[in-house]
Steps between C-alpha positions, in 0.01 A plus 500: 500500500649339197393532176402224263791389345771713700686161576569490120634822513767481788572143462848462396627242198638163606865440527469332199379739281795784642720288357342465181453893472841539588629232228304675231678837558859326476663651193741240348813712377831409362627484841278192565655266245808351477709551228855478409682797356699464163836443653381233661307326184849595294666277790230203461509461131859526456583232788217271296663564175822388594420179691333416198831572283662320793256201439502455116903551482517164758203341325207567765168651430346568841654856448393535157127443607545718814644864293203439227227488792652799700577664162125445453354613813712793523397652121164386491366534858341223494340307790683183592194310421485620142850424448469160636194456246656672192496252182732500181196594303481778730795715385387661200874628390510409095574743283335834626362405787620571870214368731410213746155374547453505902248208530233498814682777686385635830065558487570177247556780254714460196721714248751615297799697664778650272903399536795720426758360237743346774257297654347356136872413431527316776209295443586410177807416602313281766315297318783413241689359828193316601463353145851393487425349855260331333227641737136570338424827376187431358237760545313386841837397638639620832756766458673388812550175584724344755612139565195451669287597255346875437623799685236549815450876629653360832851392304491825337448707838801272644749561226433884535545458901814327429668785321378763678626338866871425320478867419352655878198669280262245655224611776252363642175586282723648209588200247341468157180715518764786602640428070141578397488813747863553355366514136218721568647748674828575312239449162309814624799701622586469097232614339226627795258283264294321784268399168822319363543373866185390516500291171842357542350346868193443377280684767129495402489813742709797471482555819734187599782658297468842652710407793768513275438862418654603824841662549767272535825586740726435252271757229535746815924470537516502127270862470677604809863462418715790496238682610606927563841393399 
């Protein structure tokens, strides 16, 4: 005879929920994301920087536009989206600052991120080619704009594509999230600050950045090299 409630008991989740228990227990690691190692990045940003040298000696600008975007996206990490909605006013580089305000990021969160010196150079220098361009810097103008108008996340994501097919670095599912992934990852093999990490991406969580935090192959073969010899 059963007992009152042995059904309960012996009754086995549905499908559904399996798959659910087992999704909870995956761990993401480094191993999960893509990311592109720093020869690779090296190879990216110097085949942008001299297409745009290309450009401005023959008196284009599509080139000019395309380094400062992937000159962006590669020291900033930076979601395409934020690029694409970055403003003059934005760029806080005057005298003694070094920051960019990242309006209505992911979670519509928004926030400062620091820049390194090369980068603020090359912003000025920016905007003093717009200006002469006679393109509007004001404060709430677009950073990027095309012929078409403003710089869409889409154009962005295509210009990035474009570069990294003419150099055989493109896959499918690693294009210009992989820069962010990029960033993070060879940020933290710098300093092993995930809290610096953290900040510079703007995670609300600390737990998002911790994937980050796991051992690289290319921190193994460094710590491994010559090893016993």
């Amino acid at each position: 005879m059963k007992s009152k409630g042995s059904e309960n008991i012996v009754a086995f989740p549905f499908a559904g929920e399996q798959k659910k228990q087992r999704k909870k227990r995956t761990k993401k690691t480094v191993d999960r994301i893509k990311y592109f190692n720093v020869s690779q990045i090296r190879l990216l940003r110097r085949a942008a920087r001299e297409q745009a040298e290309m450009d401005f000696s023959k008196g284009r600008i599509a080139g000019i536009r395309e380094w400062m975007v992937i000159d962006l996206l590669t020291s900033t990490g930076l979601r395409v989206s934020e690029a694409a909605n970055l403003r003059c006013g934005d760029l806080k580089i005057g005298y003694g600052e070094s920051r960019l305000f990242v309006r209505e990021g992911k979670g519509d969160i928004s926030g400062h991120i620091v820049i390194n010196e090369s980068l603020k150079k090359h912003l000025k220098s920016f905007l003093r080619w717009k200006e002469e361009r006679n393109e509007k810097t004001g404060n709430d103008d677009p950073l990027f704009v095309g012929q078409r108008g403003p710089w869409t996340a889409q154009a962005i994501q295509q210009i990035v594509k474009k570069y990294l097919k003419d150099l055989n670095l493109y896959e499918k599912g690693k294009s210009v999230h992989a820069l962010r992934h990029s960033y993070a990852v060879e940020l933290y093999s710098r300093g092993k600050d995930l809290r610096t990490v953290q900040k510079q991406l703007r995670h609300v969580s600390i737990q998002s950045t911790l994937v980050y935090a796991d051992v690289t192959d290319e921190t193994i073969g460094e710590q491994i090299k010559g090893l016993w010899n």
